[in-house]
C-alpha positions as a Markdown table, in Angstrom:
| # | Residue | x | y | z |
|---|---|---|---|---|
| 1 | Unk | -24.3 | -21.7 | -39.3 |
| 2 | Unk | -27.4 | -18.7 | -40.4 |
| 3 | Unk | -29.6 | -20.3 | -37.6 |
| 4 | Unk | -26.7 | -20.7 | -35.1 |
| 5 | Unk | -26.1 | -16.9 | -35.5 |
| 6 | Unk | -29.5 | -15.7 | -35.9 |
| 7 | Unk | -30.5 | -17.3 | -32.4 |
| 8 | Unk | -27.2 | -15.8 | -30.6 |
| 9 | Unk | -28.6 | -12.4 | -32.0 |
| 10 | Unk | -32.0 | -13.1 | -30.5 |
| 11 | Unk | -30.6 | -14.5 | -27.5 |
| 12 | Unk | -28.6 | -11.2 | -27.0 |
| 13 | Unk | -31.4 | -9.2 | -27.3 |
| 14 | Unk | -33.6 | -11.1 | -25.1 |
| 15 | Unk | -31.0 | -10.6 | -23.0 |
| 16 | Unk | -30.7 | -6.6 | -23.5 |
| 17 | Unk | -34.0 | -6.1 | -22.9 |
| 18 | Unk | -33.9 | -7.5 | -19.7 |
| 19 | Unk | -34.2 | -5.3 | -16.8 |
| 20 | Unk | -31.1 | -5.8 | -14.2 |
| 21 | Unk | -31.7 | -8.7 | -11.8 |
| 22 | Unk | -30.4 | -6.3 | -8.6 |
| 23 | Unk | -29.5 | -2.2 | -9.1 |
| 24 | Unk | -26.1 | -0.9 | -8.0 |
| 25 | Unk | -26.7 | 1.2 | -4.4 |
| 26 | Unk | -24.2 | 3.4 | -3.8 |
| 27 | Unk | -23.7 | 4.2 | -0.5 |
| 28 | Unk | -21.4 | 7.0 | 1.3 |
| 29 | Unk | -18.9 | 6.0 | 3.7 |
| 30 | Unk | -19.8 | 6.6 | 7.5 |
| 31 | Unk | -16.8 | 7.6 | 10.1 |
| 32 | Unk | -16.0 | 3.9 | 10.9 |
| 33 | Unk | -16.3 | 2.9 | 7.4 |
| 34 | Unk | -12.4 | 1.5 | 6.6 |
| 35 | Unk | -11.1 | 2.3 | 3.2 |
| 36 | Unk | -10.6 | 0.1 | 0.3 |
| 37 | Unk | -6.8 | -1.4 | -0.1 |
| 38 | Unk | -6.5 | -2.5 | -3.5 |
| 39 | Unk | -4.4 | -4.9 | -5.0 |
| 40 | Unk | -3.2 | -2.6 | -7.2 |
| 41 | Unk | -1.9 | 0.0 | -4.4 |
| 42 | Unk | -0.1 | -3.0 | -1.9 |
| 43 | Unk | 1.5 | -3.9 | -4.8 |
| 44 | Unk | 3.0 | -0.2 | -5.7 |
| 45 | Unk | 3.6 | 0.4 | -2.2 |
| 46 | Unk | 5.3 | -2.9 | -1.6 |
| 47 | Unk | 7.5 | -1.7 | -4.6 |
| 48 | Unk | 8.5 | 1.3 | -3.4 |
| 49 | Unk | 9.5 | 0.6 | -0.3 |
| 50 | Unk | 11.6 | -3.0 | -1.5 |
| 51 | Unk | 13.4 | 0.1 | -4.4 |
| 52 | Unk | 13.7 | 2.8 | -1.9 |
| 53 | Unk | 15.4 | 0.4 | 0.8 |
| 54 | Unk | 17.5 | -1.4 | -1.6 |
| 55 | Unk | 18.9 | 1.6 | -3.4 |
| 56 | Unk | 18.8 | 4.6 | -0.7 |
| 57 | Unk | 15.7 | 6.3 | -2.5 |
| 58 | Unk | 15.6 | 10.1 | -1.6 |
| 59 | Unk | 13.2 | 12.9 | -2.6 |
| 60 | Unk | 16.7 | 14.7 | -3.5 |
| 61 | Unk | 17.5 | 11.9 | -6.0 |
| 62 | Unk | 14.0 | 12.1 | -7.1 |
| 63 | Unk | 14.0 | 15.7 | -7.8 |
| 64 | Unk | 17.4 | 15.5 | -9.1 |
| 65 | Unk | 16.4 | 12.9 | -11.7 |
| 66 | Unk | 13.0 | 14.4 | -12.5 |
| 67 | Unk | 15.3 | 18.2 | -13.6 |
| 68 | Unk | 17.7 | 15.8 | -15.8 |
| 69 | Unk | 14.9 | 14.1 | -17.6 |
| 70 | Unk | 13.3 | 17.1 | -18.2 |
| 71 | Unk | 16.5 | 19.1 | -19.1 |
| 72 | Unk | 16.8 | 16.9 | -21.7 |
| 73 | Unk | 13.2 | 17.0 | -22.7 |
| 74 | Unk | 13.3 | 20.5 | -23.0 |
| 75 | Unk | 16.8 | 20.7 | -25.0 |
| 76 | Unk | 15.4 | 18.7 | -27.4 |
| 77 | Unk | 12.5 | 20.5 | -28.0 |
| 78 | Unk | 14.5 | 24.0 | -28.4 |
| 79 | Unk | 17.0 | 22.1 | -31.1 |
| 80 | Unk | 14.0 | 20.9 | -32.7 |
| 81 | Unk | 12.4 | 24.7 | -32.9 |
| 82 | Unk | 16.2 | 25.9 | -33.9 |
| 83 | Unk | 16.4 | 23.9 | -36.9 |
| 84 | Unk | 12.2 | 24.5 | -38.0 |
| 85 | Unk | 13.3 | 28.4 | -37.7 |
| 86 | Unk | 16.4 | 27.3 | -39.5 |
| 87 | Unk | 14.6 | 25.7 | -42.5 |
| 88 | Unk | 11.7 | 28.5 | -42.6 |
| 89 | Unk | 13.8 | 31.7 | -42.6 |
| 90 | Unk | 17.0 | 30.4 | -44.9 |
């Protein structure tokens, strides 16, 4: 079990001291270059658009929401700061 560990150890830094077979070129994008579509984004867009036609999505529910949630944020916070200012001054 020592020796197994002892040679993954080496073998690891053998491995580290290694120079990288091929370096990472960055290049900039040119005028025809397309952009990159990633999996991540189609997915998200695909998920709004399947919500936003199912339920009538609108920037005015949106915003409407958005004011609501943070209504209630901000109401919470102010009772919290009532009853600290409560506590510290009785």
């Amino acid at each position: 079990m020592q020796k197994q560990v002892a040679y993954d150890v080496h073998d690891s830094i053998e491995a580290a001291r290694q120079p990288p077979a091929t370096p990472e070129v960055v290049r900039l994008a040119g005028a025809c270059a397309t952009p990159v579509d990633s999996p991540a984004r189609q997915l998200q867009r695909e998920v709004a658009a399947a919500f936003g036609a199912k339920r009538g999505w609108s920037v005015r529910r949106t915003v409407v929401l958005g004011a609501a949630y943070h209504g209630v944020v901000l109401s919470a916070l102010l009772m919290a700061a009532i009853e600290t200012f409560s506590h510290i001054t009785s």
